[in-house]
N, C-alpha and C positions, 0 to 999 in steps of 0.2 A: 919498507913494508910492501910498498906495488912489486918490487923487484921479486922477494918472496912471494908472491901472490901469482903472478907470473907464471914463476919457475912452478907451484902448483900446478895450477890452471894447464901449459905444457904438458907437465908429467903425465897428469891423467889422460890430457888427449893423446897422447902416444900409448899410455897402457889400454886406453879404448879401442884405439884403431887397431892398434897387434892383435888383441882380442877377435876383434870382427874380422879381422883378415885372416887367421888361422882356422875359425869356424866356419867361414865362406869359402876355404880349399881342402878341408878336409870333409871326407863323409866319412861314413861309420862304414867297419866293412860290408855288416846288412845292406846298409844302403846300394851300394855294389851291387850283391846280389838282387836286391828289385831290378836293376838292368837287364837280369834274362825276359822279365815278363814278355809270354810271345810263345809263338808256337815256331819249332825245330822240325827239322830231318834229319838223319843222320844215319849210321852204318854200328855194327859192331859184329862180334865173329860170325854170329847166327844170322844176320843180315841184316836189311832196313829196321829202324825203328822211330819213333815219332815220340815227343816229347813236347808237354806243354808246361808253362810256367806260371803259375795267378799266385795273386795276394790274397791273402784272405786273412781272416780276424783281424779287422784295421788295418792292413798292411802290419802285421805282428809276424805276423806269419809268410813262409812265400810255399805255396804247392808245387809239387813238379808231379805232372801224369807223366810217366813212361807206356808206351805201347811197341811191344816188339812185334813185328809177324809171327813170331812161332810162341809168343809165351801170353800168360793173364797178363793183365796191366798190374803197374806198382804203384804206388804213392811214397814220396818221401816230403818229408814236411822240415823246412830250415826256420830258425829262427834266432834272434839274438838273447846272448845270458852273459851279460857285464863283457867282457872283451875278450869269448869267445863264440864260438854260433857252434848249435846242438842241430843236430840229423836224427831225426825218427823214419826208417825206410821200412815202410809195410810192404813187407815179398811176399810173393805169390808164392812161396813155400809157407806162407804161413805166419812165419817167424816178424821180428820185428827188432833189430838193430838199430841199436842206441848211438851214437858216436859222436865226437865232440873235438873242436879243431881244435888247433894250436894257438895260443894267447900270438891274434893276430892285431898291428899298429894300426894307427887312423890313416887314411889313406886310400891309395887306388892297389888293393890287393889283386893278384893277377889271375894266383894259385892258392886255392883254400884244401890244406890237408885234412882230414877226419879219419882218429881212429876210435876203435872199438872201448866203449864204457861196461856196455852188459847187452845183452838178446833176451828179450821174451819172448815164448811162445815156441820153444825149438818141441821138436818131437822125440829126441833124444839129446843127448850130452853130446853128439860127434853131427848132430843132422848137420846137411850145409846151409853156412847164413854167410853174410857180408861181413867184412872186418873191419875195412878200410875203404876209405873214399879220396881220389884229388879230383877236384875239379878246377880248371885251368881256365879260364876265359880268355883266352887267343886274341879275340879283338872284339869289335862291338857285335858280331856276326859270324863269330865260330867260335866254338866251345868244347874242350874233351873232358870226359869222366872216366877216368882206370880204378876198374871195381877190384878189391880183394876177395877172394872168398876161400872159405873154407868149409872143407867136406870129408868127413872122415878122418878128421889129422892130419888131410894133402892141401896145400895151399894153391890157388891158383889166381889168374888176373883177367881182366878182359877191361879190352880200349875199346870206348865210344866216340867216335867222331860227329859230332853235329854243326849245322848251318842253319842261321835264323831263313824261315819260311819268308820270302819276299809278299810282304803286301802286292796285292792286284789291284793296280790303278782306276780307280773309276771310272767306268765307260758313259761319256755322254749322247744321251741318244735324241736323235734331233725328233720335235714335237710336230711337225708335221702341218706345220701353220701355215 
């Protein structure tokens, strides 16, 4: 009967531990994403552009401001829906693209694909809106986004390249004692 009791006793602590050990190395993809939080630099065809990332609604949600030199700002809003993550990207054309990645695993995803579910807000059937989105996380400190869009029935693309903005060390200034 100890011997059975035992072999219980065992069991369970091995099916605990594997438990705790798989939930302790995997994050969810979302989670992933809260690692942009931070303000960016970066380039794209039209030139500089500046990018910021916050949480918002609980951490439910992650915000990203885009700011180009030459255009309005955008907002696209990520968040998680069962085991994939949804894109709402409010354009400065107005419109407002829906898009929804690929049923992505647990883990450290690198490259999150999104495409097109529906658009609200077009001004016509053919205006230009976003299709597609990858966003790539290169390493803890650079990041690409290659936009699809489409306009009139012609498809085209544009590469963003961005660099997490360096924190400014705090200057300590002597008191003068």
């Amino acid at each position: 009967m100890k011997r059975k009791s035992r072999l219980f006793v065992l069991t369970a602590l091995l099916v605990l531990v594997s438990a705790t050990v798989s939930v302790g190395h995997d994050s969810s993809p979302f989670d992933q994403l809260k690692t942009l939080v931070g303000e960016w630099e970066g380039t794209n065809s039209a030139g500089p552009v500046k990018i910021t990332y916050t949480l918002v609604a609980g951490g439910s949600a992650l915000m990203e401001h885009l700011k180009s030199a030459n255009e309005p700002e955008m907002i696209t809003m990520y968040s998680a829906d069962g085991d994939h993550i949804v894109v709402t990207h409010y354009c400065s054309e107005g419109n407002q693209p829906q898009m929804k990645s690929e049923v992505i695993m647990m883990g450290k995803p690198q490259k999150y694909s999104f495409s097109l579910v529906r658009v609200t807000g077009l001004k016509s059937p053919d205006a230009g809106h976003m299709i597609g989105l990858v966003l790539t996380l290169v390493d803890n400190d650079h990041l690409t986004q290659e936009w699809t869009y489409q306009n009139k029935g012609k498809t085209s693309a544009d590469l963003f390249q961005f660099r997490r903005k360096l924190e400014k060390p705090a200057t300590i200034v002597p008191s003068g004692n």
